[in-house]
C-alpha positions as CSV (number, residue, x, y, z in Angstrom):
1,X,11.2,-8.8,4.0
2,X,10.1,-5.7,4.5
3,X,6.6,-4.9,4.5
4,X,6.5,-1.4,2.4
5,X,7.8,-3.9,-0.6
6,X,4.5,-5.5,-0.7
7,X,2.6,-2.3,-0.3
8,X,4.2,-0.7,-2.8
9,X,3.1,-3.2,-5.4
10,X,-0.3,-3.1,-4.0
11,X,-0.8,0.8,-4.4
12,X,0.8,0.1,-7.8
13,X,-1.5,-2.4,-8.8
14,X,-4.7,-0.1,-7.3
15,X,-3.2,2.8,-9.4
16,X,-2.2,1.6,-12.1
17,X,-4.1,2.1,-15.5
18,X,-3.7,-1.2,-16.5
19,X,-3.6,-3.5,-13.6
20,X,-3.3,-6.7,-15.5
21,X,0.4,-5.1,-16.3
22,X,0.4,-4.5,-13.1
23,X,-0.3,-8.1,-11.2
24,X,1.2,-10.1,-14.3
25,X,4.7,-8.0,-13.6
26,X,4.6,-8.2,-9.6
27,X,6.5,-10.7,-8.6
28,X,9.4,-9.7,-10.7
29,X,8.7,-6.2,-9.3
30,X,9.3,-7.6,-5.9
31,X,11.9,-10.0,-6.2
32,X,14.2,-7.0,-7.7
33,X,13.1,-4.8,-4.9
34,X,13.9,-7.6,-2.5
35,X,17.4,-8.0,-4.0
36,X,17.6,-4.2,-3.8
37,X,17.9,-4.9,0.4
38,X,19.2,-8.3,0.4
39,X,21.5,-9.1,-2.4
40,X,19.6,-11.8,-3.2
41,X,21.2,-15.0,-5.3
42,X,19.3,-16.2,-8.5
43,X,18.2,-19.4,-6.7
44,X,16.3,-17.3,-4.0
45,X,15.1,-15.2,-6.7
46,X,13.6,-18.0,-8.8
47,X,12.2,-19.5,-5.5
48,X,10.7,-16.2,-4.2
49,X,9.3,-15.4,-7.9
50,X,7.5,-19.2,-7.8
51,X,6.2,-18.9,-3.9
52,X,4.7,-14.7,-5.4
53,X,3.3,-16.5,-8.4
54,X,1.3,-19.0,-6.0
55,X,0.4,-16.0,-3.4
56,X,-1.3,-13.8,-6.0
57,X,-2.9,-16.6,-8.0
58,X,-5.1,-17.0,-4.6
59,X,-5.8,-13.4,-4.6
60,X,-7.2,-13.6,-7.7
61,X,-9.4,-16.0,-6.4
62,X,-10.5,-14.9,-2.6
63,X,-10.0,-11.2,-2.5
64,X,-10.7,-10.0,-6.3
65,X,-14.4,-10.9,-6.0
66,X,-14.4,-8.0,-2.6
67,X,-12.3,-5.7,-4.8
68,X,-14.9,-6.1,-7.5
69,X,-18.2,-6.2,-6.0
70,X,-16.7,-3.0,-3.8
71,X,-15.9,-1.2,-7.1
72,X,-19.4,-2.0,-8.8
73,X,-21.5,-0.8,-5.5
74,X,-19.8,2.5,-5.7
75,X,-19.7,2.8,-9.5
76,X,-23.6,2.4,-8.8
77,X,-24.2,4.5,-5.5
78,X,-22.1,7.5,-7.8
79,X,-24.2,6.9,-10.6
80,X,-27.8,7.1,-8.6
81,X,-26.4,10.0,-6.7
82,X,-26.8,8.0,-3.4
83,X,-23.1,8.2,-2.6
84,X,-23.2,10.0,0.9
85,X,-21.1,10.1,4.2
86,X,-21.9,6.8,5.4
87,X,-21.1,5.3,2.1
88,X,-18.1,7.0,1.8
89,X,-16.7,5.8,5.3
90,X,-17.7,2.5,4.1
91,X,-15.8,2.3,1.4
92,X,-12.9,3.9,2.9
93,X,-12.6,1.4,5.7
94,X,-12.7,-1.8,3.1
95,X,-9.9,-0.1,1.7
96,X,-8.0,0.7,4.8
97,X,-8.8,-2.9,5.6
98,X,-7.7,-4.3,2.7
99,X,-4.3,-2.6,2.7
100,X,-3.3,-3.9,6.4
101,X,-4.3,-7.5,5.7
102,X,-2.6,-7.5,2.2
103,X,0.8,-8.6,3.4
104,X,-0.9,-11.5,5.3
105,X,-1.3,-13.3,2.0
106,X,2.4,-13.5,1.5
107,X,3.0,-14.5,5.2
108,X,4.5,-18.1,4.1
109,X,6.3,-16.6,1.4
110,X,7.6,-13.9,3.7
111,X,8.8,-16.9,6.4
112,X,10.0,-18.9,3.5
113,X,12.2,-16.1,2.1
114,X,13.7,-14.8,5.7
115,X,14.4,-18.8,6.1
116,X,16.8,-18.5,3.1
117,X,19.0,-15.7,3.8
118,X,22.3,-16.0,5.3
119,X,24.2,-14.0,7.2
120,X,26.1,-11.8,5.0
121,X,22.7,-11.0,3.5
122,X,21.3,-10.0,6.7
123,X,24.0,-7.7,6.9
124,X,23.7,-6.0,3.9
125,X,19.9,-5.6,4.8
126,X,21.5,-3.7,7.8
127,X,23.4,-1.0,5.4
128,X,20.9,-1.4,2.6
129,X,18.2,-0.5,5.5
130,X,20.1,2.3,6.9
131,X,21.1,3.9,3.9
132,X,17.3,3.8,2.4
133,X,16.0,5.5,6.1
134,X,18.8,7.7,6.1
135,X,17.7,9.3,2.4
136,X,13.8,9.4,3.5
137,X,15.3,11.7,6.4
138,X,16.6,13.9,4.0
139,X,13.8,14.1,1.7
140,X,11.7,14.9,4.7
141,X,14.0,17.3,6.3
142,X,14.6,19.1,2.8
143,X,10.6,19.6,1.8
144,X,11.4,17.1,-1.0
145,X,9.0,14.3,0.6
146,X,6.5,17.5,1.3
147,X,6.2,18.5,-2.3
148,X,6.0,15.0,-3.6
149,X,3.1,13.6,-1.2
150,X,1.4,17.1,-2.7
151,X,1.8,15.7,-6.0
152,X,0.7,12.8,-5.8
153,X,-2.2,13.5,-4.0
154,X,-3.8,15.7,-6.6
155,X,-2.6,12.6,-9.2
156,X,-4.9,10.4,-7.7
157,X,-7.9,12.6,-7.3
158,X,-7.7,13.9,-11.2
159,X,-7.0,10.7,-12.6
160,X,-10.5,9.6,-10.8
161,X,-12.4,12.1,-10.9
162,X,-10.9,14.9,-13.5
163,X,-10.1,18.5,-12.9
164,X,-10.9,19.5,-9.5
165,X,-13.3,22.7,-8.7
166,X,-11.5,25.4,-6.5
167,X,-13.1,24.2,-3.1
168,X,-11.7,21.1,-3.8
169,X,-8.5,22.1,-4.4
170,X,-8.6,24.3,-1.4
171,X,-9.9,21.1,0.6
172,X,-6.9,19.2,-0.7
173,X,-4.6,22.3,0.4
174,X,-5.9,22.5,3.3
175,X,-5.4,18.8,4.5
176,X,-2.2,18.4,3.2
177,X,-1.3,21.9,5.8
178,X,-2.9,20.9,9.0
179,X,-2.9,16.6,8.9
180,X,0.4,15.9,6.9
181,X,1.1,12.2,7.6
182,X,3.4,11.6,10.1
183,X,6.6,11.0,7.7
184,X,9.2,11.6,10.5
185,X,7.6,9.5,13.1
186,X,7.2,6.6,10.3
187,X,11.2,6.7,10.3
188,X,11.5,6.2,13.8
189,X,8.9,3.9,14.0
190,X,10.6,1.6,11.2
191,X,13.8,1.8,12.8
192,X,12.2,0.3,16.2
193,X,10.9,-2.3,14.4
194,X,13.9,-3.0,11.9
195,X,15.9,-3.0,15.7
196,X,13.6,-5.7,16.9
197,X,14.2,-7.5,13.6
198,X,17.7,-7.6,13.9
199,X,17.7,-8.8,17.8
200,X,16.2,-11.9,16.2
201,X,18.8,-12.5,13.3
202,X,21.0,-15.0,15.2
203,X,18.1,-16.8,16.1
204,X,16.5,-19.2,12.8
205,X,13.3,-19.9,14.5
206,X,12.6,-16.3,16.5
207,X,13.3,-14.5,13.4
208,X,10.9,-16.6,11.3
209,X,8.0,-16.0,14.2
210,X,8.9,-12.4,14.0
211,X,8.0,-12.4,10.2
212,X,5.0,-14.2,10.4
213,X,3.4,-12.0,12.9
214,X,4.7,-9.2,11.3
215,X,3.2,-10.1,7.9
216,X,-0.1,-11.0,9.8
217,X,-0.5,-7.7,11.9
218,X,1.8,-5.2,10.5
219,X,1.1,-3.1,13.2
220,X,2.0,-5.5,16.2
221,X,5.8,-4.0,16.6
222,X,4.7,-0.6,16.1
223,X,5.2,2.3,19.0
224,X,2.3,3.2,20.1
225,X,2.4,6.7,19.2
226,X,3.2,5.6,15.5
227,X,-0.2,3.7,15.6
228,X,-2.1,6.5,17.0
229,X,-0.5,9.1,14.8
230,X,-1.4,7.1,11.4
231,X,-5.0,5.9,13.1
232,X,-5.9,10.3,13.2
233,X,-4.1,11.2,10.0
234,X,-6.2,8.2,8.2
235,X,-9.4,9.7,10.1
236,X,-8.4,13.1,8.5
237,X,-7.9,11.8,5.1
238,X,-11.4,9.7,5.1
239,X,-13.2,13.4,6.2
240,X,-11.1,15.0,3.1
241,X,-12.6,11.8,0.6
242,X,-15.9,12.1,2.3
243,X,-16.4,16.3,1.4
244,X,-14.5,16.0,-2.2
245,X,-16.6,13.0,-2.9
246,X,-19.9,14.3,-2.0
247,X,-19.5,17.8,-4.0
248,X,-18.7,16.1,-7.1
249,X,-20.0,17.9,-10.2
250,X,-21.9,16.1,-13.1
251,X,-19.2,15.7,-15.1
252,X,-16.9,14.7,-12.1
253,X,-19.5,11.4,-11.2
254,X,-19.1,10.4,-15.2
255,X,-15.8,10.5,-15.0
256,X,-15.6,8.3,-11.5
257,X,-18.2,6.2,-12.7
258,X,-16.4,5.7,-15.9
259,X,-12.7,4.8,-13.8
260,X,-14.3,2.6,-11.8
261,X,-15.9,0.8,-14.4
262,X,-12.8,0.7,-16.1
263,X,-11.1,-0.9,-13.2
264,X,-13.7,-3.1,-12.5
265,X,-13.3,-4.3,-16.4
266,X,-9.2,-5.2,-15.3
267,X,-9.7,-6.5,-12.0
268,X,-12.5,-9.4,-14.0
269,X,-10.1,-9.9,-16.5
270,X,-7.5,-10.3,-13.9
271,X,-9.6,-12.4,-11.9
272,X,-10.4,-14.5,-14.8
273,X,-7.1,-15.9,-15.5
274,X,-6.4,-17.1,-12.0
């Protein structure tokens, strides 16, 4: 299962405006995008759906609370103007943290799944797998990948913290020109890893040990120069937070005070069903 799924529906859950739609439509979410690359049968799906149900009904429970308590300490460090650098790194490296350890919590779902699949669906992972790299290529290569990771960027900082000044802005600009993330390199990188994958597929028990480690270090298959690459362009991106956070304007820190209130409202209503 690949692990971009997962991530994908945990940046959509962070972003969404109302994550309760979010969580209570993930595993569905998923399970589609995993019969996207597998072709998956309605058995596996019902299976996978049951096994995501149980996954995120003990993130509710264990890693809500962080979520929450995080959100509330810097709804409050905004609000007393204490937010600073340190702060800011702080916050930005329980996120970072959060996001590589988030596919651990569906490691036995992961194994479970990749246990099920035959080989005619391992195969069409192969062309589904190809095809999806293949059309990242070209949306690199054409600009289109360029222009959207610009528009997206800007999304998330005004729907935090409003309309941005013009030294913003020109912050912004002048990250996304001279620390673009590596996009190309992430393609190779994920075809050396979907290679090692695939060395595994006539082996049951190697291929199941491969998904397990690779839901509980993401990272463990990488090249190294993938690893370094996104360890400096997340360094870069946590100096751009740190000098757009810390020149907010009044009206900016009401409005992030007022988000992250508003999030931490959804996450406890979240967390409250679990």
């Amino acid at each position: 299962m690949k692990r971009f799924i997962l991530i994908a529906c945990a940046v959509s859950v962070s972003a969404c405006a109302r994550m309760d739609i979010a969580v209570n439509w993930a595993d569905t979410f998923i399970a589609g995008r995993v019969d996207d690359y597998f072709d998956i049968s309605s058995e596996q799906s019902k299976n996978l759906k049951k096994s995501l149900q149980g996954d995120f009904k003990k993130i509710k429970s264990d890693v809500l609370p962080q979520w929450i308590d995080s959100a509330k300490q810097l709804e409050k460090d905004v609000a007393n103007n204490a937010l600073d650098e340190h702060k800011v790194n702080t916050a930005f490296d329980l996120v970072m943290k959060n996001v590589e350890h988030f596919t651990s919590h569906f490691s036995k779902t992961a194994v479970d799944f990749i246990a099920s699949t035959d080989g005619e669906q391992l195969s069409y992972f192969q062309k589904s797998f190809k095809e999806k790299n293949e059309d990242d290529l070209k949306d690199i290569q054409s600009r289109k990948y360029e222009k959207n990771q610009k528009k997206r960027y800007f999304k998330y900082f005004e729907m935090f913290i409003g309309d941005l000044s013009d030294e913003q802005t020109a912050l912004i600009e002048k990250h996304l020109k001279e620390s673009p993330y590596p996009a190309e390199l992430k393609i190779k990188n994920r075809e050396h890893v979907f290679h090692v994958f695939m060395q595994k597929r006539t082996q049951p028990e190697e291929l199941k040990n491969f998904v397990a480690r690779f839901s509980q270090q993401p990272d463990a298959y990488n090249l190294p120069e993938y690893n370094e690459a996104v360890k400096n362009y997340q360094a870069q991106l946590k100096s751009l937070l740190t000098r757009v956070l810390t020149t907010l304007s009044p009206k900016q820190k009401k409005e992030l005070c007022d988000n992250l209130l508003e999030k931490v409202a959804q996450l406890e209503k979240i967390r409250g069903r679990s």
